[in-house]
C-alpha positions in Angstrom: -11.0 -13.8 -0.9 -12.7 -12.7 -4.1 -10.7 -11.5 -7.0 -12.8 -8.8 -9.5 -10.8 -9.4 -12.9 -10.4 -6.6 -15.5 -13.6 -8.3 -17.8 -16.3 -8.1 -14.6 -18.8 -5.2 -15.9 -19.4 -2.7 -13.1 -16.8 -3.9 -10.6 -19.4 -6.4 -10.1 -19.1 -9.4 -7.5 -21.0 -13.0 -6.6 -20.2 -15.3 -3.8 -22.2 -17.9 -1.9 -21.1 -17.1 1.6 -22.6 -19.3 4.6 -24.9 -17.0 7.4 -22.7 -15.2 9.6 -21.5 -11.8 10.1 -19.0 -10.3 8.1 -16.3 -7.6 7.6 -15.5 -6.9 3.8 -11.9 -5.8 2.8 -10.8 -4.0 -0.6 -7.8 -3.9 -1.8 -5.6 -3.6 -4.9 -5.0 -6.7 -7.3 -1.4 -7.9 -8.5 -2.0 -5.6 -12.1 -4.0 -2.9 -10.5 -1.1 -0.3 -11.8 -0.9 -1.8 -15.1 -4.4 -1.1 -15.2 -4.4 2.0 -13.8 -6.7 0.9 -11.3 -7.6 4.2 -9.4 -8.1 2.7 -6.0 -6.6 3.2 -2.8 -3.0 1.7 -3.0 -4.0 -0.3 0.4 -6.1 -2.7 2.3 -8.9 -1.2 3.6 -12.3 -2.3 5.7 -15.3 -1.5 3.2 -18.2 -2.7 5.5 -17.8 -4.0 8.8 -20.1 -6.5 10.6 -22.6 -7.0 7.6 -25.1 -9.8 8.5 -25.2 -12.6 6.1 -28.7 -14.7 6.7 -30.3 -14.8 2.9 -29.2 -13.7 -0.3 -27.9 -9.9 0.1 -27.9 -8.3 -3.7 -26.3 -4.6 -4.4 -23.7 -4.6 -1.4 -21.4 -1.5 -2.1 -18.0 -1.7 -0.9 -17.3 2.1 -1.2 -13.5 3.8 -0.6 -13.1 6.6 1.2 -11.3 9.8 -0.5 -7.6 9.9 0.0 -5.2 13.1 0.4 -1.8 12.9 -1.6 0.9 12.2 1.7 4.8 12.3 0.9 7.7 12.5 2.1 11.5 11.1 2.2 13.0 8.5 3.7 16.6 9.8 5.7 19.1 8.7 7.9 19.6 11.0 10.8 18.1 14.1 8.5 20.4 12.6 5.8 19.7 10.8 2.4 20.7 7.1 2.3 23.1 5.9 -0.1 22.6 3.9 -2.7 25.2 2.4 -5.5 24.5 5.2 -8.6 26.2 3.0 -10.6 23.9 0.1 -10.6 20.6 2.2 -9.7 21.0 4.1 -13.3 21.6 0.8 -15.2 18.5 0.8 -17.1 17.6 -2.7 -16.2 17.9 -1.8 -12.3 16.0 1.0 -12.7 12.7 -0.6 -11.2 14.3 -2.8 -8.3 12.9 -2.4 -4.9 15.7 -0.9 -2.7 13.3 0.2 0.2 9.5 -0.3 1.4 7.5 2.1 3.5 4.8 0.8 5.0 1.8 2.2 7.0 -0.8 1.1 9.1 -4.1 2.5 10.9 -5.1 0.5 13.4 -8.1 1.8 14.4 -9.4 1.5 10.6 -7.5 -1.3 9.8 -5.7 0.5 6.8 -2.5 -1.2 5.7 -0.1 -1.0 3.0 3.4 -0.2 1.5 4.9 1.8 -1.0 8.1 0.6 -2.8 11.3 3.1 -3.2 12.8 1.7 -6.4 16.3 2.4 -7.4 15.1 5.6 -10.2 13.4 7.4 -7.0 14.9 11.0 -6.8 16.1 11.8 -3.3 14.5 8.7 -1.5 11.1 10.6 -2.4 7.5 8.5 -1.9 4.2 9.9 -2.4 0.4 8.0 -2.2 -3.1 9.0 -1.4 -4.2 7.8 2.0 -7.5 8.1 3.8 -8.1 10.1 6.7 -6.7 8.3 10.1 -3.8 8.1 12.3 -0.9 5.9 10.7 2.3 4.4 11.9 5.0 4.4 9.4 7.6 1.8 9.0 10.5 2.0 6.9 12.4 -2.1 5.8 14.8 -3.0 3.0 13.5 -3.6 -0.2 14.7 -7.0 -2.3 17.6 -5.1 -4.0 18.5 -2.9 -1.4 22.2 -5.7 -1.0 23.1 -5.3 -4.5 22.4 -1.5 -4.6 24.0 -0.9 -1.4 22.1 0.6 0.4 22.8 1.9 3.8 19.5 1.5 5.6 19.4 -1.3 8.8 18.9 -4.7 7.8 15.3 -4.4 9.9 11.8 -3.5 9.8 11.9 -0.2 11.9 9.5 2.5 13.1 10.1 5.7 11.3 7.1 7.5 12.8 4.3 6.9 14.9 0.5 8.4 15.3 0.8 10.6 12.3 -2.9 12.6 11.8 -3.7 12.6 8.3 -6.8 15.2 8.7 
């Protein structure tokens, strides 16, 4: 793991790396938002199966576009509750009540998106790259003292979605 900080010119990167074969994996650092970092809110495979035997200057670890997905998390067709009361206190305001999370396997995209407590309607919305994703839907840390009514597990929400 190799972590480009906000002062590396060019989104530059150096490593020694021993000879072998390698798959290179992107994805967005612990203040990427704060930065406004306009990559791909996942993990995604950059280059796969790049041979390593000498130095190996100018490798470009390129993202592929994303299209804006959303959608809603329900319950039967029906919008989970939460407590109002403690989701508009202005200090709960950013908790994690619910995580979706998607992954393509073939691709090896992966990722989650966090429903806070101020999220209208159980609404999400994130750019994704083309593929076929599973999407789970789990509890997020606050989702207890918000009480919120989704199961107390990681479930499937939908499987093999296409996004073209």
């Amino acid at each position: 793991t190799y972590t480009i900080r906000c002062k590396a010119p060019n989104w530059s990167w150096s490593l020694p790396l021993p000879a072998g074969t390698y798959d290179f994996r992107v994805s967005r650092g612990s203040y990427a938002a704060a930065a406004r970092v306009n990559l791909l809110p996942l993990e995604y495979l950059a280059a796969e199966g790049v041979n390593v035997s000498e130095p190996l200057n100018d490798l470009v670890l390129d993202e592929e576009p994303g299209l804006t997905v959303s959608g809603m998390v329900t319950i039967n067709g029906e919008t989970p509750t939460k407590d109002s009361a403690y989701c508009s206190d202005s200090r709960n305001l950013e908790d994690s009540i619910a995580v979706v999370s998607f992954l393509e396997k073939a691709k090896g995209y992966a990722g989650t998106y966090t429903i806070r407590c101020k999220a209208p309607n159980w609404s999400w919305s994130l750019p994704l790259p083309a593929g076929t994703y599973d999407f789970r839907v789990s509890r997020g840390s606050y989702a207890a003292a918000a009480h919120v009514n989704l199961l107390p597990l990681d479930y499937l929400a939908a499987a093999n979605v296409v996004i073209p």
